[in-house]
C-alpha positions as CSV (number, residue, x, y, z in Angstrom):
1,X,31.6,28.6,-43.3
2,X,30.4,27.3,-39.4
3,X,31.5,29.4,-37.0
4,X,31.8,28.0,-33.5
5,X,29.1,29.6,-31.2
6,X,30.3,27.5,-28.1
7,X,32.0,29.9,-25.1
8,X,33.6,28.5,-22.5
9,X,32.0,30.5,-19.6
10,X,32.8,31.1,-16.3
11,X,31.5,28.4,-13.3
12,X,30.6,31.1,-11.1
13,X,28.4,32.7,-13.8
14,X,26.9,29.4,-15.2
15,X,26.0,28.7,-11.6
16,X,25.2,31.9,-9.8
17,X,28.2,31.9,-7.4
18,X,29.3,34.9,-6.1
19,X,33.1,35.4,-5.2
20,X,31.9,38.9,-3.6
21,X,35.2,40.6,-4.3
22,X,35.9,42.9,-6.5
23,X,39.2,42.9,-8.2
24,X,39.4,46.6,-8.6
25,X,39.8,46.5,-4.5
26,X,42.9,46.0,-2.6
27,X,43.1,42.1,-1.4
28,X,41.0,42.2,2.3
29,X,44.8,39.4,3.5
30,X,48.1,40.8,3.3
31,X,51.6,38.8,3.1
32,X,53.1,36.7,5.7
33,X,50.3,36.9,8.0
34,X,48.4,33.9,9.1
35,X,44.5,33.6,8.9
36,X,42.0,30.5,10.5
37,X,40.3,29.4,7.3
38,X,37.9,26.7,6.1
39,X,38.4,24.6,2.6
40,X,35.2,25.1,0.8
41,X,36.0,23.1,-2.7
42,X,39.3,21.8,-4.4
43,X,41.0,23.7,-7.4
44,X,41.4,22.1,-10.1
45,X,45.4,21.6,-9.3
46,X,43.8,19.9,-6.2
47,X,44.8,22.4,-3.7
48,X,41.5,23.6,-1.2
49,X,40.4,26.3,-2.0
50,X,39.0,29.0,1.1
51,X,37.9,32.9,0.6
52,X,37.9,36.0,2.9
53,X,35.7,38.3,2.5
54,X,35.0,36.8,-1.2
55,X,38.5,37.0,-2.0
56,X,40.0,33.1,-2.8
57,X,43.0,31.8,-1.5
58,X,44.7,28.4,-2.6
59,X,45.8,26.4,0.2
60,X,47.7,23.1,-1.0
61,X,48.0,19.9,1.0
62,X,44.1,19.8,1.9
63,X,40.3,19.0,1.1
64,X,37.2,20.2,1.3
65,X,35.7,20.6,5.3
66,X,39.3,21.1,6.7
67,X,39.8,24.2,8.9
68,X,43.4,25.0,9.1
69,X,45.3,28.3,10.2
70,X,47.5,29.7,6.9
71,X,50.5,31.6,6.4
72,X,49.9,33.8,3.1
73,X,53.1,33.9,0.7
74,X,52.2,35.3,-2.4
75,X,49.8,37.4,-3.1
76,X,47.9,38.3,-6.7
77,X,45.0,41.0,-7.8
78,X,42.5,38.4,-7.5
79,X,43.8,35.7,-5.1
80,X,46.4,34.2,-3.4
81,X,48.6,31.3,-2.2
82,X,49.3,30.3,1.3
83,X,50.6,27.0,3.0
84,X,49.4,25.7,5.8
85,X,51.0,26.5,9.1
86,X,48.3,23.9,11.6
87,X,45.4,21.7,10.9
88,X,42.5,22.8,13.8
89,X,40.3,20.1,14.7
């Protein structure tokens, strides 16, 4: 009997990314409050993806290069999701 020795593994690890935060901290954001962020890549749902100190937020509605002020409504142990509130140019 074969077994399978293929893993899926983690981009950041097959790459050498660093997300910088550590899960076991509290989140450096905190609800409803707006932040000036810049899109660094695309999720794979499509929605930008930015960080703060490390810690990802997904931003739906934008691409990579855009720097928009958020509003963050929902907040997880290891990122969150915020909309955007205005598109700075």
């Amino acid at each position: 009997m074969k077994f399978n020795t293929n893993r899926v593994v983690p981009v950041w690890k097959k790459t050498g990314i660093s997300t910088g935060f550590n899960g076991d901290q509290a989140p450096p954001i905190e609800p409803d409050e707006t932040y000036e962020v810049k899109i660094e890549r695309l999720g794979w749902n499509g929605d930008g993806i930015a960080r703060i100190n490390g810690y990802v937020i997904f931003i739906p509605s934008t691409k990579v290069g855009d720097r928009v002020k958020v509003r963050v409504n929902d907040i997880k142990r290891n990122f969150a999701f915020a909309k955007v509130v205005k598109i700075i140019l």
